[in-house]
N, C-alpha and C positions, 0 to 999 in steps of 0.2 A: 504494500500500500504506500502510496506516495505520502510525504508529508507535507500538509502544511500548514503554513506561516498566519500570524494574524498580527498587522503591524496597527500601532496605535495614536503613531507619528505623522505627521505630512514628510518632514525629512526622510523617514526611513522608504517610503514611497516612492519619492524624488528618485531617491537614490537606486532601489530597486529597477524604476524605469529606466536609468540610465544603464545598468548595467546589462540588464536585458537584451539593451536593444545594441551592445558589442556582438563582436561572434564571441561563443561560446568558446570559451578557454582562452580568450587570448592575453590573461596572466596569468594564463597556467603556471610557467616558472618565471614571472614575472620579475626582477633582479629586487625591488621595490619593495617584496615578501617574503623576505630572508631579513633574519636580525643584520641589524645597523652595526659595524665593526670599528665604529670610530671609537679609538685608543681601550683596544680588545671587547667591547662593550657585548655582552648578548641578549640585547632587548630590541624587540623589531621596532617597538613603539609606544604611546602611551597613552593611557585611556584615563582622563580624570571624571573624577564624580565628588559634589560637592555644595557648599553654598559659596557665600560671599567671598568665604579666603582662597575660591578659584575662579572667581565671576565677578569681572567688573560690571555687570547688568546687560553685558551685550549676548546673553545667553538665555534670558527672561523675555517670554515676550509680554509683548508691551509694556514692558521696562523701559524709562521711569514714573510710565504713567498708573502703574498697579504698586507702586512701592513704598514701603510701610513706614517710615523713618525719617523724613525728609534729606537723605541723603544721594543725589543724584550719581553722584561721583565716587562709591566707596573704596576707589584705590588710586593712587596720582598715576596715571597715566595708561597705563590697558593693563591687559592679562599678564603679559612682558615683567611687571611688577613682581607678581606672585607666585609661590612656592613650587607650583608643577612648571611653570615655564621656564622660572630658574633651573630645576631639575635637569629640564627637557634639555635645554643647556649645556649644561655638565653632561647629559649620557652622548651629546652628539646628536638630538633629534632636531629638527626642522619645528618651527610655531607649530602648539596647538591649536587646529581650527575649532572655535565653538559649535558646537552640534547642529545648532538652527542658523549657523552661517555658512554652512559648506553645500555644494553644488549640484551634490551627488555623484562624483565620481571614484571611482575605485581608488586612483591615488592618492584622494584624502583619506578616506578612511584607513588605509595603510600609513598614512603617516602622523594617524594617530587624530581625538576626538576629545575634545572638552566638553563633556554632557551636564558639568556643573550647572544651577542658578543660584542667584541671591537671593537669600531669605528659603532656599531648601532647606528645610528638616526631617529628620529619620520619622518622628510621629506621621503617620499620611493623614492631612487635614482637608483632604477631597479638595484642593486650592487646583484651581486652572492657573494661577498669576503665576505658579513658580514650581518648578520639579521636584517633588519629591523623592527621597532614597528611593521608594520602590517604584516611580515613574523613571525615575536616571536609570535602575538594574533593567527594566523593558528595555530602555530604548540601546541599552549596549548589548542587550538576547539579540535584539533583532541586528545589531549591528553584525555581529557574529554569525548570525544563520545568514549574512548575504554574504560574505567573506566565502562560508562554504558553499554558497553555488554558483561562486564564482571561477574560486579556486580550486584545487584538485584540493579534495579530502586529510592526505597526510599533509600538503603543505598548508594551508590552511590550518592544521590540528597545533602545526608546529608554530604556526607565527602567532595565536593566541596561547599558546601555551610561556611564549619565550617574550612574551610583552607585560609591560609594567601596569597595574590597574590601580590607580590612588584615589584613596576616600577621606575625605576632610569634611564630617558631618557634626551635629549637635550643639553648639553655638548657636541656635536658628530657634531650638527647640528650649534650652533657658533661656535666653533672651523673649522668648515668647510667655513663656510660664512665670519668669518677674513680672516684665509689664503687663499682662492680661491677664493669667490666671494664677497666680500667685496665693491663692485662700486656696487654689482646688485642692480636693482631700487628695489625691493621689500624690499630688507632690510634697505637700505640708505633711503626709505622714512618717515618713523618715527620708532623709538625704539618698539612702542606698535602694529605694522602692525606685523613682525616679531612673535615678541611673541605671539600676539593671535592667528597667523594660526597654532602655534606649539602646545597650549593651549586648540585648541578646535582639536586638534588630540588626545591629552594626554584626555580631557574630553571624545571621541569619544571612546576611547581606554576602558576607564572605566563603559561606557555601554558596550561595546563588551562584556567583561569581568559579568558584572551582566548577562546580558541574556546567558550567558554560566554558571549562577547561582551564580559565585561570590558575595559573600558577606561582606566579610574581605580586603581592597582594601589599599597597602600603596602607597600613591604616594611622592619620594624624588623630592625638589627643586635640583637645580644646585649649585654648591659651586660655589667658590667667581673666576670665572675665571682670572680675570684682576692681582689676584695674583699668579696665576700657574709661575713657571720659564721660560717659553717659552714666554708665552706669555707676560712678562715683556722685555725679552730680547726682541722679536721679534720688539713691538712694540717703546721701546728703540732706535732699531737699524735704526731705518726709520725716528723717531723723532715724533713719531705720539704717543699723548696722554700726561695727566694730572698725574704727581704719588704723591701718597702722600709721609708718613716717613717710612711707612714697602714699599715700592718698588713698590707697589700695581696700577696699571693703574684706574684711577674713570670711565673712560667712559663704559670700558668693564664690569665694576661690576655694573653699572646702566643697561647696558642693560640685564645683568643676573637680576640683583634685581626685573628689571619690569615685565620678566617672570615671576618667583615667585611668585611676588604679585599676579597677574594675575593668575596663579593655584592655588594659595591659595583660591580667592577668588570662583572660579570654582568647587574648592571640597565642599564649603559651600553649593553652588548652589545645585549640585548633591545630597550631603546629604538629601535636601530639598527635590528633585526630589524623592529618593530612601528610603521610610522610612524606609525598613526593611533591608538597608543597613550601611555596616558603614565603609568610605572612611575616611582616615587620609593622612595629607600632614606635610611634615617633612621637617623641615626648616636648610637643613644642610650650607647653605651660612651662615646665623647668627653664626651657631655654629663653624664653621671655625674662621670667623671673628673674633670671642671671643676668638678661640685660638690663631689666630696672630695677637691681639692685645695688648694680656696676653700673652706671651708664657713662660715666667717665670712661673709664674704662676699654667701651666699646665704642666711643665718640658720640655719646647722645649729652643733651643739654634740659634736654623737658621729657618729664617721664610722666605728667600730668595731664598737658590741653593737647587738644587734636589742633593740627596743621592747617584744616582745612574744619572750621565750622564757627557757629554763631554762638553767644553767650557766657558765661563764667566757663574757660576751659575751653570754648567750642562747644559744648556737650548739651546746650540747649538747641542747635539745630545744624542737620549735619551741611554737606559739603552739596550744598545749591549751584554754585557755581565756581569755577578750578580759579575763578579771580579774588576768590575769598583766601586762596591759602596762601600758606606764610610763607617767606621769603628763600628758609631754609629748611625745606623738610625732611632731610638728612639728618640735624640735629632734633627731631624729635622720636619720638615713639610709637606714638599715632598719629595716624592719619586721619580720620575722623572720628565719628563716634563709639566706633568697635573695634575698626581695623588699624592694624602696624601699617607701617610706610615700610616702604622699598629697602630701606636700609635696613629696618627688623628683618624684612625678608631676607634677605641678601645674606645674610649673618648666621639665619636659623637653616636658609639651603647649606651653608658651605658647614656646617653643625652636623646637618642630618647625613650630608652626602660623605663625609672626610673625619668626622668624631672632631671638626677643631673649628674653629677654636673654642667650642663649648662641647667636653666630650660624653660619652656614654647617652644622647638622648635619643633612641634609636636601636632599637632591640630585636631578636637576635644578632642583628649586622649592620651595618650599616647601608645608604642608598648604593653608594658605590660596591660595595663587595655583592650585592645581592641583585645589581645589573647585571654582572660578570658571573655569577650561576649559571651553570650550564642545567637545561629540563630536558 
């Protein structure tokens, strides 16, 4: 019986027609579907999934018109900024194209696919404005079933087997549960009820992803929410919460912390689970923290106001327009009301990919040793 497909995308469509209407095989050994070999690398490519800290909003549709925060701009300058582009970077791949900006043709999706949005969260809130975890795991199934009828079967097996899949989730989902639901009993009932239903989605997500033959799996923690500028200011404003001497709210960073831990511990599990797999979780709260602990240190100056926004700190309204922000935003921490600027990034890639200059955030391996895995 033949199989088939039920695509839930307009992209994956697109793109199906396109490829269709090729002769049949004609990437068969396509050179473009083999891992990438720049400076020994064996990853053909990379697939991000995600919210804001991989989506400058050109991933969302109708972003900025559906978006929550009055932040138009949540990173200085594009995708280029942020943590899988840097990656992409370092392994030797070519721009990630955004999912809802690509063509449809074979060579994009080969050269890898940003399925990210802004404001995605792993809870599925039935939201059209913005992908959810398990709307981004559909649309990379389907990415994958046209790969195979394109390509011949083992190569095909082999270039999503030997490619990078990175998940940068849950931010989206406290961030939503402070501001809006905040009393709901589920979350008010302990800090670890919370996270573990988000934890064993994030784990769920990561079989999806093997039995779609992933084998290469990054999964980032949450940074240090309790320090973002909003959410100092916010909680500031109300009178609610403990800060230490950088501004920093404790309650909100304990309950990012205990996620964390909590996945951390989960990808060891899986590991266990998947021998021929190899799932890594990347500890970018610590590596935050070290930088707004040190920011001398690591060349910051403000570990407080965002770069780019209005009111005490920026944190009364975000980043309206890129003529609002500050002169030097290198010397700051944030970039608006949630997110680091380029320079955090810049610092937490070369962290995750090399153990330096911030070491061990990044478990079992690091980004770089676990491109250079052979599957």
């Amino acid at each position: 019986m033949r199989r088939r497909f039920v695509f839930h995308s307009l992209p994956a469509i697109v793109l199906l027609m396109g490829i269709l209407s090729m002769v049949h095989g004609q990437y068969t050994d396509a050179p473009t579907a083999t891992a990438n070999v720049k400076n020994g690398s064996h990853a053909s490519a990379l697939y991000v999934l995600g919210d804001s800290s991989v989506d400058c909003g050109d991933n969302t549709l109708f972003y900025p018109l559906l978006h929550g925060r009055l932040s138009l701009y949540p990173c200085n300058g594009s995708d280029a900024t942020l943590l899988p582009q840097l990656l992409a970077e370092k392994i030797g791949l070519t721009s990630i194209r955004p999912f809802y900006r690509q063509n449809g043709t074979l060579e994009e999706v080969l050269g890898g696919l940003n399925f990210g949005s802004t404001q995605a969260k792993i809870m599925n809130q039935g939201s059209y404005s913005h992908q959810s975890l398990n709307q981004q795991l559909r649309q990379v199934s389907e990415t994958m079933q046209l790969l195979q009828l394109q390509l011949r079967e083992d190569t095909a097996l082999q270039f999503t087997k030997s490619s990078i899949f990175f998940l940068s989730f849950g931010k989206e989902d406290y961030i939503d549960q402070f501001f809006h639901n905040s009393s709901s009993q589920m979350f008010q009932h302990s800090t670890q009820y919370f996270a573990t239903i988000l934890v064993k989605q994030m784990a769920n997500a990561a079989r999806y992803l093997y039995d779609a033959n992933a084998r290469k799996i990054i999964c980032l923690g949450i940074l240090p929410l309790g320090c973002t500028p909003r959410m100092a200011w916010e909680l500031n404003r109300t009178s609610v919460g403990y800060y230490n001497g950088n501004g920093c709210v404790e309650h909100v960073n304990e309950l990012v912390f205990e996620y964390n831990r909590l996945l951390d511990e989960q990808i060891a599990k899986l590991n266990m689970e998947f021998s021929d797999a190899h799932i890594v979780f990347c500890d970018v709260y610590n590596g935050t923290m070290e930088i707004i602990n040190e920011p001398r240190l690591y060349g910051f100056e403000d570990v407080k106001s965002a770069c780019c926004g209005l009111g005490l700190n920026g944190a009364m309204i975000g980043c309206i327009s890129m003529d609002m922000a500050c002169d030097q935003a290198s010397t700051h921490v944030w970039w608006d009301l949630f997110n680091p600027t380029q320079a955090v990034n810049k610092i937490l890639a070369d962290a995750i990919w090399s153990g330096q200059p911030i070491p061990n955030l990044c478990r079992p391996v690091t980004i770089h040793e676990l491109v250079n895995m052979k599957v």
